[in-house]
PyMOL Python script that loads the backbone (N, CA, C, O; Angstrom):
from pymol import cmd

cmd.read_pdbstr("""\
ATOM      1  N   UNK A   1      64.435  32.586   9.621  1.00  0.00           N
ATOM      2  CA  UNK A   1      63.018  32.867   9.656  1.00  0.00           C
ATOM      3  C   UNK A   1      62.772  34.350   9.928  1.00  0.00           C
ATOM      4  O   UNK A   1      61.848  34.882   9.312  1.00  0.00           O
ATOM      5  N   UNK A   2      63.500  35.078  10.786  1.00  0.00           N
ATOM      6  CA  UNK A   2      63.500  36.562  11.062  1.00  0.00           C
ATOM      7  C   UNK A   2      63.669  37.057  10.342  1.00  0.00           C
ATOM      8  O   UNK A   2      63.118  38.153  10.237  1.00  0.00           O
ATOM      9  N   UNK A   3      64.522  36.599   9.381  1.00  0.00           N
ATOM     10  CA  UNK A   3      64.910  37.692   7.880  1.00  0.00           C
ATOM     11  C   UNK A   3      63.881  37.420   7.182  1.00  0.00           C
ATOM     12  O   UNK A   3      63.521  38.457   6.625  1.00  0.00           O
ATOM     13  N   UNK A   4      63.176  36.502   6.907  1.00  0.00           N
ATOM     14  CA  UNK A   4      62.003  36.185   5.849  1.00  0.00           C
ATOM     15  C   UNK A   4      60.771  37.193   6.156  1.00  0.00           C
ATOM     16  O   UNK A   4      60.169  37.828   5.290  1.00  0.00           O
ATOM     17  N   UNK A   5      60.524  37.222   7.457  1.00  0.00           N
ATOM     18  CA  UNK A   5      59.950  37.936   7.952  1.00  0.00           C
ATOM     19  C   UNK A   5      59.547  39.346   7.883  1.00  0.00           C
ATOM     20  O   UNK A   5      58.462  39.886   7.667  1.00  0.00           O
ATOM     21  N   UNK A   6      60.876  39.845   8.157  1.00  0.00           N
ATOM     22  CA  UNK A   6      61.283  40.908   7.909  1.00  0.00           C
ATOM     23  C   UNK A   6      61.135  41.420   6.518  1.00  0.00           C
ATOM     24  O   UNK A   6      60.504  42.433   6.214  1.00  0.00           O
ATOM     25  N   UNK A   7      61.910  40.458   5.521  1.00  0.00           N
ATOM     26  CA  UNK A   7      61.310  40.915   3.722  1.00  0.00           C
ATOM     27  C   UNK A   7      59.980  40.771   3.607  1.00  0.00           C
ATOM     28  O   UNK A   7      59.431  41.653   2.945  1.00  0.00           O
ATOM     29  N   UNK A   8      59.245  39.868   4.083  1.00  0.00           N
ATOM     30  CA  UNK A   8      57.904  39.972   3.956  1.00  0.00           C
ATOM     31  C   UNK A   8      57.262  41.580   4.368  1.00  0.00           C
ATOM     32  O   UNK A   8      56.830  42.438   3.598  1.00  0.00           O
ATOM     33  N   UNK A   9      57.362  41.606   5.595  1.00  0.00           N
ATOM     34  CA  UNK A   9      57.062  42.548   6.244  1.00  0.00           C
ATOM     35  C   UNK A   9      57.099  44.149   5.257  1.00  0.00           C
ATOM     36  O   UNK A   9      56.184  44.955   5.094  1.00  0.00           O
ATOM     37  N   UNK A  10      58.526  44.181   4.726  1.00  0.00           N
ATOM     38  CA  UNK A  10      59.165  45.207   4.454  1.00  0.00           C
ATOM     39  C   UNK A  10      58.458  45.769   3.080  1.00  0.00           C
ATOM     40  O   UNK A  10      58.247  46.942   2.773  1.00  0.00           O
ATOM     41  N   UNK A  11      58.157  44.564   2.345  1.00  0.00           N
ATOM     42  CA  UNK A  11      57.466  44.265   0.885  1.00  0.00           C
ATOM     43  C   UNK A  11      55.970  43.897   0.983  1.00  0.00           C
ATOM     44  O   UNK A  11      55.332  43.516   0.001  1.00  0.00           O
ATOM     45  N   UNK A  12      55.497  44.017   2.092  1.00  0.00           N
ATOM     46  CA  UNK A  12      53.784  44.112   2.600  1.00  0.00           C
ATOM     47  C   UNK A  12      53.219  43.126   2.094  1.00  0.00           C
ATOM     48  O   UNK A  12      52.289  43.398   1.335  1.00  0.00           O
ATOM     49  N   UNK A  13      53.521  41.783   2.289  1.00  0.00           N
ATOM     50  CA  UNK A  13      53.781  40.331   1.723  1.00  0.00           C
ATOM     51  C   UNK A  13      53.173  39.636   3.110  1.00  0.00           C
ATOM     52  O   UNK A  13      52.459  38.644   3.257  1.00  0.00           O
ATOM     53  N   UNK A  14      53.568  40.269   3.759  1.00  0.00           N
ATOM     54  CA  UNK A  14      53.509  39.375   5.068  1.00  0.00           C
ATOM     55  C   UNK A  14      52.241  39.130   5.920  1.00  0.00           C
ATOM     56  O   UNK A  14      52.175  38.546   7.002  1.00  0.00           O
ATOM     57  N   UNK A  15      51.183  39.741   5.152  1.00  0.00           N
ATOM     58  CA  UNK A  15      49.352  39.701   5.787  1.00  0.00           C
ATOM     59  C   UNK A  15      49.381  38.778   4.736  1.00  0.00           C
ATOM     60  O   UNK A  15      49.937  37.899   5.394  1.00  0.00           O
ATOM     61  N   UNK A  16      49.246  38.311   3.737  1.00  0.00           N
ATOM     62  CA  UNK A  16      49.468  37.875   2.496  1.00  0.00           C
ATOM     63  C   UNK A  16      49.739  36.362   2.508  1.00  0.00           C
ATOM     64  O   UNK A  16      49.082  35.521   1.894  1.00  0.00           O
ATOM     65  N   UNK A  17      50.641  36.174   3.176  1.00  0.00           N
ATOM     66  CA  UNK A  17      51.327  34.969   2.998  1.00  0.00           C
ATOM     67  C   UNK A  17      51.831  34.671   4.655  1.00  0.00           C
ATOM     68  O   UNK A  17      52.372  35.390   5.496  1.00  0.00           O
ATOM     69  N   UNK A  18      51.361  33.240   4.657  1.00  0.00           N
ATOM     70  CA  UNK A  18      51.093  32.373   6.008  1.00  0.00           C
ATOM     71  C   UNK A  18      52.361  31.307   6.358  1.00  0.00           C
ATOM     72  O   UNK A  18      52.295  30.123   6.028  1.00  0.00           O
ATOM     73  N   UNK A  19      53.329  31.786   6.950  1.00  0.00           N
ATOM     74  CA  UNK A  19      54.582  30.814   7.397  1.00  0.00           C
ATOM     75  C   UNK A  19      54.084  29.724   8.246  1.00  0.00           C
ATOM     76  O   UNK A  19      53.430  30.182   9.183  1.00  0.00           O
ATOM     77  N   UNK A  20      54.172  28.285   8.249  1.00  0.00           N
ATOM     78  CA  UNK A  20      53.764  27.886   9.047  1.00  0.00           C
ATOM     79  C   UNK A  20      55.090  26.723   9.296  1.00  0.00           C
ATOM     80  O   UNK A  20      55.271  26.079   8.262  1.00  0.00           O
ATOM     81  N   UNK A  21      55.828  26.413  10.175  1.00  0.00           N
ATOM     82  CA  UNK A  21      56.728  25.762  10.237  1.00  0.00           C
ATOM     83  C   UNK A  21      56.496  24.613  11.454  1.00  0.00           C
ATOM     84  O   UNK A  21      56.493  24.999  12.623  1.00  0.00           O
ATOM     85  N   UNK A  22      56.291  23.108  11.115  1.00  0.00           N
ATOM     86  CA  UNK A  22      55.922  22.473  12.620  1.00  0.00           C
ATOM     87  C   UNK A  22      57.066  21.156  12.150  1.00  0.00           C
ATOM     88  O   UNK A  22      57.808  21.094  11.170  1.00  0.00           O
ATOM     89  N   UNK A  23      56.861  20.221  13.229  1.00  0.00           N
ATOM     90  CA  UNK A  23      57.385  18.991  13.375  1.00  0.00           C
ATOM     91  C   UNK A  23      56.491  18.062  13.509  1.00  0.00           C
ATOM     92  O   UNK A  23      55.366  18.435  13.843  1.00  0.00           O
ATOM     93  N   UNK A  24      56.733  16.605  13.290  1.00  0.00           N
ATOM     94  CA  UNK A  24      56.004  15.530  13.476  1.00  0.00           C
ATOM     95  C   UNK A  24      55.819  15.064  15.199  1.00  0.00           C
ATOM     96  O   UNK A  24      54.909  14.736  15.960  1.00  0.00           O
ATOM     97  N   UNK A  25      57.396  15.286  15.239  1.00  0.00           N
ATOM     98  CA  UNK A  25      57.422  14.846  17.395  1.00  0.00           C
ATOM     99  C   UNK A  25      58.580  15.780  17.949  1.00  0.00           C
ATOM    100  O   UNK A  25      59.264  16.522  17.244  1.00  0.00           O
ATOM    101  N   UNK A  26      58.697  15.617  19.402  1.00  0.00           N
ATOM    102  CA  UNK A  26      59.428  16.671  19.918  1.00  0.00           C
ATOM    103  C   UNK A  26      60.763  15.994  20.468  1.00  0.00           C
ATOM    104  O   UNK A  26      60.750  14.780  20.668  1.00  0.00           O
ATOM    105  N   UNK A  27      61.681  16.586  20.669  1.00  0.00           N
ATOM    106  CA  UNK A  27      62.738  15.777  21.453  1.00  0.00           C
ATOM    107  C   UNK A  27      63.356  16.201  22.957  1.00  0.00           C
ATOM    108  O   UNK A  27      64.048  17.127  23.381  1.00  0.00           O
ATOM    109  N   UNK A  28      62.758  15.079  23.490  1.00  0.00           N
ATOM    110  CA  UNK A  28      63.809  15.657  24.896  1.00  0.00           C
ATOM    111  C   UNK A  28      64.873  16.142  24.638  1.00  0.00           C
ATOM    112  O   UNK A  28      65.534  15.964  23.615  1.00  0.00           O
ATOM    113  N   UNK A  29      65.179  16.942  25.749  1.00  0.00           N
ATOM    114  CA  UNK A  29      66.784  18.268  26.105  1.00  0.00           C
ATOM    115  C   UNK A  29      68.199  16.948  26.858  1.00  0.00           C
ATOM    116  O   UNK A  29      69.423  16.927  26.982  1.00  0.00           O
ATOM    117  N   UNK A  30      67.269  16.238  27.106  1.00  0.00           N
ATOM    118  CA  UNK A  30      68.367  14.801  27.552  1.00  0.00           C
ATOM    119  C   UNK A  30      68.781  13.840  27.044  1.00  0.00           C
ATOM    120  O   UNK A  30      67.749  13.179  26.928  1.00  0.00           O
ATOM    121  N   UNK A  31      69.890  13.009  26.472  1.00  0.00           N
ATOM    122  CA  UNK A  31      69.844  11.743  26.019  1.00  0.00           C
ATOM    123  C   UNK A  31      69.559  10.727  26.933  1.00  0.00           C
ATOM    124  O   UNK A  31      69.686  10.804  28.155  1.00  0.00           O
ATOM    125  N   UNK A  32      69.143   9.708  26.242  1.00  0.00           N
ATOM    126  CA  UNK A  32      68.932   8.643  26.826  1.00  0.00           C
ATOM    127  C   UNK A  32      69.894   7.493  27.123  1.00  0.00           C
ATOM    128  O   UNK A  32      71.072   7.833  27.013  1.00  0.00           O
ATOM    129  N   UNK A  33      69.687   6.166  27.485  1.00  0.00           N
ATOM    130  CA  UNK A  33      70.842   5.134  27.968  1.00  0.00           C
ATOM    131  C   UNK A  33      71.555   5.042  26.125  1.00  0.00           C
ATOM    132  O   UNK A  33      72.782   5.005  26.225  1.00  0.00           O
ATOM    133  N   UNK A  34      71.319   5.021  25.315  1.00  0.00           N
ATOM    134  CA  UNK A  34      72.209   4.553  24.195  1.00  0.00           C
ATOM    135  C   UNK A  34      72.792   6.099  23.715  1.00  0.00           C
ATOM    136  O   UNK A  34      73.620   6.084  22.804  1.00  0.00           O
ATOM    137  N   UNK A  35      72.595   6.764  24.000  1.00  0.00           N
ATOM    138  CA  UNK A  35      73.085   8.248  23.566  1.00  0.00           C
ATOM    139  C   UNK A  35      72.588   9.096  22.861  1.00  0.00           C
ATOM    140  O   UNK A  35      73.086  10.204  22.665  1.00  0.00           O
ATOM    141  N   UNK A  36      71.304   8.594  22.280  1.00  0.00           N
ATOM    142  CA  UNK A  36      70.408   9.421  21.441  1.00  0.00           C
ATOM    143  C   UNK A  36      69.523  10.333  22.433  1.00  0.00           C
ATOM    144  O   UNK A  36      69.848  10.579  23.595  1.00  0.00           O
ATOM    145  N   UNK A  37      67.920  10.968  21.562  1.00  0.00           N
ATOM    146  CA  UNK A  37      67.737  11.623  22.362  1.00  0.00           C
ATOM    147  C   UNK A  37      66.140  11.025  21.649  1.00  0.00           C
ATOM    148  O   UNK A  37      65.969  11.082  20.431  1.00  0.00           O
ATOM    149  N   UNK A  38      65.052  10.466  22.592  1.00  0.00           N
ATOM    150  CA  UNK A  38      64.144   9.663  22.522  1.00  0.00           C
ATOM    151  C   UNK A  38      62.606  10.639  21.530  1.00  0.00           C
ATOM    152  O   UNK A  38      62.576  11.869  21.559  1.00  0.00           O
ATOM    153  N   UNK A  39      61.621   9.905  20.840  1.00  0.00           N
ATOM    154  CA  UNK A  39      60.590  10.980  20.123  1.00  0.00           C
ATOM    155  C   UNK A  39      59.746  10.985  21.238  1.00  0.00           C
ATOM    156  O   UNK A  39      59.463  10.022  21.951  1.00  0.00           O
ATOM    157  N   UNK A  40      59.251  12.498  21.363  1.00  0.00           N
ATOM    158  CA  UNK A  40      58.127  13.075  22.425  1.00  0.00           C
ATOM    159  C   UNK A  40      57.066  13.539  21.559  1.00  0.00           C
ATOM    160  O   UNK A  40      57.019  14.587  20.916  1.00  0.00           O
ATOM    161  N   UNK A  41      56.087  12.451  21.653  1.00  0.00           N
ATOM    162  CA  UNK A  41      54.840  12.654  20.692  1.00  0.00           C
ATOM    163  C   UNK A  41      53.850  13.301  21.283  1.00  0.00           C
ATOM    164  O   UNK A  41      52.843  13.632  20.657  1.00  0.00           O
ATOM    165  N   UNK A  42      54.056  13.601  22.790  1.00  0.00           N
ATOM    166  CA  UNK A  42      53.199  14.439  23.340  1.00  0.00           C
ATOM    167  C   UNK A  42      52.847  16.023  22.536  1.00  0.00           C
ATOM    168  O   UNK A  42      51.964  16.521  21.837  1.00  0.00           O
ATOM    169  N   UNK A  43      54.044  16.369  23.100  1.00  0.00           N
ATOM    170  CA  UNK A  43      54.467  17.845  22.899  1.00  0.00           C
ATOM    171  C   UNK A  43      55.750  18.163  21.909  1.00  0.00           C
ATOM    172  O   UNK A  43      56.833  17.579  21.895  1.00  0.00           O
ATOM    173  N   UNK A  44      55.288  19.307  21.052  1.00  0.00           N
ATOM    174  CA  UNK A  44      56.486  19.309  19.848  1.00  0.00           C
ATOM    175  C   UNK A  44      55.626  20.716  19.753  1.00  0.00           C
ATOM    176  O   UNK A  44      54.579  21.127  20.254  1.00  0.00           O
ATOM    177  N   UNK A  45      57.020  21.445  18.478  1.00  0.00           N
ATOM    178  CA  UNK A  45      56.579  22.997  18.201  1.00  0.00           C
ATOM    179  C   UNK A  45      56.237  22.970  16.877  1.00  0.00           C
ATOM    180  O   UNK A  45      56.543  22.175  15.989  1.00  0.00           O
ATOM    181  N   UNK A  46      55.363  24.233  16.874  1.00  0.00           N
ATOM    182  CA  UNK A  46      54.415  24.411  15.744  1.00  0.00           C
ATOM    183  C   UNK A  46      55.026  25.977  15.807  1.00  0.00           C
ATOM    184  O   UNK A  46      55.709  26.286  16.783  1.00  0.00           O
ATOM    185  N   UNK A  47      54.823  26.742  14.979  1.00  0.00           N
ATOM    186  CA  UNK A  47      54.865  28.205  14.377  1.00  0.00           C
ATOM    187  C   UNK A  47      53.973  28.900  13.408  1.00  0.00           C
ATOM    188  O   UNK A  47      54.226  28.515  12.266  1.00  0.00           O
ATOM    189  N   UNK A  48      53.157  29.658  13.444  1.00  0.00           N
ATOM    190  CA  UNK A  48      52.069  30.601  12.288  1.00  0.00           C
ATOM    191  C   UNK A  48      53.019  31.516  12.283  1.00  0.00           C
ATOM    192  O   UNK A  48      53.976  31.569  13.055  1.00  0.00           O
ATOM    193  N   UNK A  49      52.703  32.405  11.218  1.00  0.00           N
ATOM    194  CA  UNK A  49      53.493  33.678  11.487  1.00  0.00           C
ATOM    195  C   UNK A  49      52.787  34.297  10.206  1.00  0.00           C
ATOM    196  O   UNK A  49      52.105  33.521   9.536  1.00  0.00           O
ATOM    197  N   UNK A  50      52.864  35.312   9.899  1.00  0.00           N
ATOM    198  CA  UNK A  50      51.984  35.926   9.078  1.00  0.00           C
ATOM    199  C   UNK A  50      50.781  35.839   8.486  1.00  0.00           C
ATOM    200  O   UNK A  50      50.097  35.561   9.471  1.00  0.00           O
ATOM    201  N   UNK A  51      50.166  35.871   7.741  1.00  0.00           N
ATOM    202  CA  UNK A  51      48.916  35.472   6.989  1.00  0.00           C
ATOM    203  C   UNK A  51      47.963  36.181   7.598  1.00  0.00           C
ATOM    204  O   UNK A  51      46.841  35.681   7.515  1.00  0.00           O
ATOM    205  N   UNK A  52      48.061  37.293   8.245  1.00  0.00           N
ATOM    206  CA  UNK A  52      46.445  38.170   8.691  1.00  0.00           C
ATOM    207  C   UNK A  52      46.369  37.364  10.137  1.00  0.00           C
ATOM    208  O   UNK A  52      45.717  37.892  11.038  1.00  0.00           O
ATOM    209  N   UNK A  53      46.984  36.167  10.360  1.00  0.00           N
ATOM    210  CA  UNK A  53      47.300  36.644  12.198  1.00  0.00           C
ATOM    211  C   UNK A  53      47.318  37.522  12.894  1.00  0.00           C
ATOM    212  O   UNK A  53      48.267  38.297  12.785  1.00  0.00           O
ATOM    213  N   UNK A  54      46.400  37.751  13.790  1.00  0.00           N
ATOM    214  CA  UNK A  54      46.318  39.097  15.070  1.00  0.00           C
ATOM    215  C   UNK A  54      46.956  38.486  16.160  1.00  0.00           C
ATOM    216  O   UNK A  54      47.876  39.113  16.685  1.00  0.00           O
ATOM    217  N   UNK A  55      46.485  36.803  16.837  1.00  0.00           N
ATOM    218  CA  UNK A  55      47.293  36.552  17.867  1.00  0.00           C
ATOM    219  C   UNK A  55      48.663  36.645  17.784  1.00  0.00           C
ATOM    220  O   UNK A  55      49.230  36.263  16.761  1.00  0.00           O
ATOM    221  N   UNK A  56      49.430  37.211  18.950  1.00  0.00           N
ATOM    222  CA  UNK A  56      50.638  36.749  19.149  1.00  0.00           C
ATOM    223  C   UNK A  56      51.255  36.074  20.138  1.00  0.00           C
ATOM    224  O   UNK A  56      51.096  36.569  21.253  1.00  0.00           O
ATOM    225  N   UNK A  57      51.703  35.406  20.095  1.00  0.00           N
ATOM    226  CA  UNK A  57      52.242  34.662  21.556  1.00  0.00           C
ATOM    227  C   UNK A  57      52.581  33.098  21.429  1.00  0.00           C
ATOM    228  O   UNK A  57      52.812  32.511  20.372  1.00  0.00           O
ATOM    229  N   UNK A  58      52.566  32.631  22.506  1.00  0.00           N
ATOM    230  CA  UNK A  58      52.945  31.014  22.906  1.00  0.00           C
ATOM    231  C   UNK A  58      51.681  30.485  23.550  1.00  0.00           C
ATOM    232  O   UNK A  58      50.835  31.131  24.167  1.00  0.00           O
ATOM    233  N   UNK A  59      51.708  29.327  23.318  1.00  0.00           N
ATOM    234  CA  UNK A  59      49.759  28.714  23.727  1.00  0.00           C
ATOM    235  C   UNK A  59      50.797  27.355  24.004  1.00  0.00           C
ATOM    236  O   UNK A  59      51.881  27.077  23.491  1.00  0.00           O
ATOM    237  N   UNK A  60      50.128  26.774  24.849  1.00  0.00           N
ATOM    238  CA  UNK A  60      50.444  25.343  25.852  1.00  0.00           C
ATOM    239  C   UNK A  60      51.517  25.497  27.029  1.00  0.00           C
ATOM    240  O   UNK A  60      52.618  26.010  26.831  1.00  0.00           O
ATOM    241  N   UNK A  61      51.210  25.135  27.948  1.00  0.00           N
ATOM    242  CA  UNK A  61      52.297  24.982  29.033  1.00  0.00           C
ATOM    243  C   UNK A  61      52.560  23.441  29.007  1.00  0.00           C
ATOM    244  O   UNK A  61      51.740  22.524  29.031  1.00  0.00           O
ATOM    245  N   UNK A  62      54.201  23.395  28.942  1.00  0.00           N
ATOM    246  CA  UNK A  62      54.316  22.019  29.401  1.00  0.00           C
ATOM    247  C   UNK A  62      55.205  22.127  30.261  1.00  0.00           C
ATOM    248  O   UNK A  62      55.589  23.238  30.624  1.00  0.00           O
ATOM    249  N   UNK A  63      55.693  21.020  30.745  1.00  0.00           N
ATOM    250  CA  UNK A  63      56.559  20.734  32.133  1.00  0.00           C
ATOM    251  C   UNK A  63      57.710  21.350  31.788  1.00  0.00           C
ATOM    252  O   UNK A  63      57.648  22.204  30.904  1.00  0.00           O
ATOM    253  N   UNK A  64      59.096  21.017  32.466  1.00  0.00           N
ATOM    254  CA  UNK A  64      60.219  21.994  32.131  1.00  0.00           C
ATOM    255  C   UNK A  64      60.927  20.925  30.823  1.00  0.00           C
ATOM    256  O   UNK A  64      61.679  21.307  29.927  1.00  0.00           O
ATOM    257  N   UNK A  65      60.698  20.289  30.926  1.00  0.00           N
ATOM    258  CA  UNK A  65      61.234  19.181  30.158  1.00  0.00           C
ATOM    259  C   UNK A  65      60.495  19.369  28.708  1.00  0.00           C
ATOM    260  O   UNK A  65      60.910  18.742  27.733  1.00  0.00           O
ATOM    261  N   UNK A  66      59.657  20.039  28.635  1.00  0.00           N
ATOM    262  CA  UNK A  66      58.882  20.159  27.389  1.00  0.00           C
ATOM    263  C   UNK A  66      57.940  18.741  27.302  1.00  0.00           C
ATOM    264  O   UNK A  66      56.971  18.902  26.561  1.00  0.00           O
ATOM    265  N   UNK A  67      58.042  17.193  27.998  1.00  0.00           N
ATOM    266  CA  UNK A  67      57.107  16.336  27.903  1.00  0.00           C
ATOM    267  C   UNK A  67      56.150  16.004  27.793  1.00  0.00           C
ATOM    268  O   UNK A  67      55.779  15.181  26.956  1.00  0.00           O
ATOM    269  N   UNK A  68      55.214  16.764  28.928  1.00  0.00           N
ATOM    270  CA  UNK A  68      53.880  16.709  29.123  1.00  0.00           C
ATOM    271  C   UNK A  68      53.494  18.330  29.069  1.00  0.00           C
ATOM    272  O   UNK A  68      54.121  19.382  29.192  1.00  0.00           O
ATOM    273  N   UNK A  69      52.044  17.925  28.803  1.00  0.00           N
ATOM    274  CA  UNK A  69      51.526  18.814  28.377  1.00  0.00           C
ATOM    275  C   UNK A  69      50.540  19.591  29.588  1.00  0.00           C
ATOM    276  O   UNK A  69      49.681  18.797  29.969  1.00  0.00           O
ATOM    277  N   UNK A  70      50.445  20.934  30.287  1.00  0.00           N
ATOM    278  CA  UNK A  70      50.244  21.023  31.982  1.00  0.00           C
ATOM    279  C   UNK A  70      48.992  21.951  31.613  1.00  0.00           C
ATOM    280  O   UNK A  70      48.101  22.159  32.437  1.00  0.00           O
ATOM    281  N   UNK A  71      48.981  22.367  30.628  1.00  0.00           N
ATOM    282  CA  UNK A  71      47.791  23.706  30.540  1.00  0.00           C
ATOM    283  C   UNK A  71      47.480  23.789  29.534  1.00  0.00           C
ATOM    284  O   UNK A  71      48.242  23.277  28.714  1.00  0.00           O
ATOM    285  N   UNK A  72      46.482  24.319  29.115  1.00  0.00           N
ATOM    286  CA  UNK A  72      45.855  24.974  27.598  1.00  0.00           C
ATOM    287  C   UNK A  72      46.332  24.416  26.124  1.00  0.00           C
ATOM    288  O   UNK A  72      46.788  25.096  25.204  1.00  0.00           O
ATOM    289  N   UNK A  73      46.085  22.865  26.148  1.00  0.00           N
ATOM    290  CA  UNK A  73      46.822  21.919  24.998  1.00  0.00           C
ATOM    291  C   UNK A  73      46.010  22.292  24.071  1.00  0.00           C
ATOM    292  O   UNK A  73      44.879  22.483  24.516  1.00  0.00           O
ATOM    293  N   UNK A  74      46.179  22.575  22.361  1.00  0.00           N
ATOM    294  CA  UNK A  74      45.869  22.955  20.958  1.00  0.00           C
ATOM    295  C   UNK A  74      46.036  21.092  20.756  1.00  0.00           C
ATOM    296  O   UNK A  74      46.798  20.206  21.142  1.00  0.00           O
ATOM    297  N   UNK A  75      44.715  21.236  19.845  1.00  0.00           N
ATOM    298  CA  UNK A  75      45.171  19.364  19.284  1.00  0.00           C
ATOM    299  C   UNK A  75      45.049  20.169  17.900  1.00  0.00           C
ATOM    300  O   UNK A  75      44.775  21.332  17.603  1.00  0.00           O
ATOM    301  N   UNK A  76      45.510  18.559  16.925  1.00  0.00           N
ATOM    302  CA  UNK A  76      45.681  18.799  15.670  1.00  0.00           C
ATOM    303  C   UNK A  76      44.644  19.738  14.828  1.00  0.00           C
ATOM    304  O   UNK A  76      44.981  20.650  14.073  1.00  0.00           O
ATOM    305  N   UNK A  77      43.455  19.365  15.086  1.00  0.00           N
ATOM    306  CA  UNK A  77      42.308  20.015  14.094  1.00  0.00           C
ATOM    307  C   UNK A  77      42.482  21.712  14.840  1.00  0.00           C
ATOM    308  O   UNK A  77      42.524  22.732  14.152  1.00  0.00           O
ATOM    309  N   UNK A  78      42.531  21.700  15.727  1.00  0.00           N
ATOM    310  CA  UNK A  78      42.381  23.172  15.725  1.00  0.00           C
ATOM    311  C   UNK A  78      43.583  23.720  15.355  1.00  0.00           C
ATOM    312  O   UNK A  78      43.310  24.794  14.818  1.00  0.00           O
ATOM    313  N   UNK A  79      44.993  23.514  15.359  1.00  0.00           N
ATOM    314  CA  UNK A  79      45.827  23.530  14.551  1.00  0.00           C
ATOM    315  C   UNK A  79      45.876  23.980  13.204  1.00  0.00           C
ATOM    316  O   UNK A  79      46.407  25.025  12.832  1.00  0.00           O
ATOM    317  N   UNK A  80      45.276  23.113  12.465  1.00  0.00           N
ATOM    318  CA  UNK A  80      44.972  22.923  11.101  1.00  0.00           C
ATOM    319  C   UNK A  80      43.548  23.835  10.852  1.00  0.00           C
ATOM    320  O   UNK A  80      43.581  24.524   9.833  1.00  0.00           O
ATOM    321  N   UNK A  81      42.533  23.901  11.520  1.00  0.00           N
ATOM    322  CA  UNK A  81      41.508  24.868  11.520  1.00  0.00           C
ATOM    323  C   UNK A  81      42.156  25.941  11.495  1.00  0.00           C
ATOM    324  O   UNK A  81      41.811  26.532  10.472  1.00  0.00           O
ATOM    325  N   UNK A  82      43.085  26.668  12.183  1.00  0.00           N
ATOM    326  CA  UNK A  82      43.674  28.152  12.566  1.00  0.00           C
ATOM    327  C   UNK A  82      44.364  28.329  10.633  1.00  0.00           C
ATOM    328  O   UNK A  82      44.113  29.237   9.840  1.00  0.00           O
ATOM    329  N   UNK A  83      45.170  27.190  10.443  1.00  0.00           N
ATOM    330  CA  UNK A  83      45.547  27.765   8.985  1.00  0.00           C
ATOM    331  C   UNK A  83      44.762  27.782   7.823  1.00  0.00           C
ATOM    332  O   UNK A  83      44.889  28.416   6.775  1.00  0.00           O
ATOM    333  N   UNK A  84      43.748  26.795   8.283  1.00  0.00           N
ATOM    334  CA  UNK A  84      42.460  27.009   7.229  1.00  0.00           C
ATOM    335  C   UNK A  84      41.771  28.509   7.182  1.00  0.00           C
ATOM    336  O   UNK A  84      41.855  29.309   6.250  1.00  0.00           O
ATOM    337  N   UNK A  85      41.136  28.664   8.313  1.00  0.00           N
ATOM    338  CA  UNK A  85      40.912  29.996   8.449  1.00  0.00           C
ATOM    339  C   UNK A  85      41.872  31.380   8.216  1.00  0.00           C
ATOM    340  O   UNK A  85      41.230  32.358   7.834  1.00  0.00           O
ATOM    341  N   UNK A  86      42.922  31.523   8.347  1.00  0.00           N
ATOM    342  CA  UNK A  86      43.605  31.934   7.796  1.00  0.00           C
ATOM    343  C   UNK A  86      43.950  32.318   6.401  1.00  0.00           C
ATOM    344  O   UNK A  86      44.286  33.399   5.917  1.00  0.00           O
ATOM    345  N   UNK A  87      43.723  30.771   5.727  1.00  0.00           N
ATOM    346  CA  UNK A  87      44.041  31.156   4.329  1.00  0.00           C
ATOM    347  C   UNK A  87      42.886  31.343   3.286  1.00  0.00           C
ATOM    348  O   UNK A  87      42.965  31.456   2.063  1.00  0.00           O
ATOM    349  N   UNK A  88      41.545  31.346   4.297  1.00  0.00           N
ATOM    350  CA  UNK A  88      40.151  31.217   3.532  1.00  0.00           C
ATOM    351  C   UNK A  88      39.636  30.130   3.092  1.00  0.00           C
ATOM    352  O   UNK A  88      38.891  30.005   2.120  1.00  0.00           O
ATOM    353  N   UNK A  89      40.214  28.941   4.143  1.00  0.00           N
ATOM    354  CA  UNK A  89      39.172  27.360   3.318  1.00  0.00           C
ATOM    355  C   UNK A  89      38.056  27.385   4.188  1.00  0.00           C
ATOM    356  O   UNK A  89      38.330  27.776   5.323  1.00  0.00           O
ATOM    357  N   UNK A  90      37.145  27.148   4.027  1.00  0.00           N
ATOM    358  CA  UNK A  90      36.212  26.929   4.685  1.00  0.00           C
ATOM    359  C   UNK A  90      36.050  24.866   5.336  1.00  0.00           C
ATOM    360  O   UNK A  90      35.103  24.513   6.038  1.00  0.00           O
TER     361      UNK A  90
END
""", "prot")
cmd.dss("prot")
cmd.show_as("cartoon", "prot")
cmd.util.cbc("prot")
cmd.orient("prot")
């Protein structure tokens, strides 16, 4: 993703065009009793990255475990609002 970035960047592509990379659910850092590692539908990662984005940073606090969600939770629509706006849908 850093290298994509970077060519974007390099080739002035990168206001232009909107990376957005997420997941459906998150996974605990622990396995569980059968050895897998259980879906955390709470909390999972999302990524923007270019497209005329000014914010930068990390938005939600969750526990250390990544489980719950402790501060400043993004739900889906505003999610999906941020890349709308972004790419000019109204």
């Amino acid at each position: 993703m850093a290298t994509l970035i970077v060519d974007l960047e390099q080739t002035r592509l990168l206001g232009k065009t909107l990376i957005v990379i997420t997941t459906e659910f998150g996974r605990p850092s622990g396995f569980d009793s059968g050895g897998g590692r259980e879906h955390q539908d709470n909390s999972f990662s999302c990524v923007l990255a270019g497209g005329g984005l000014s914010n930068c940073g990390a938005y939600v606090q969750t526990d250390q475990q990544a489980k719950r969600i402790e501060a400043d939770p993004v739900c889906d629509p505003d999610f999906y609002a941020t890349i709308c706006a972004a790419t000019g849908v109204d």
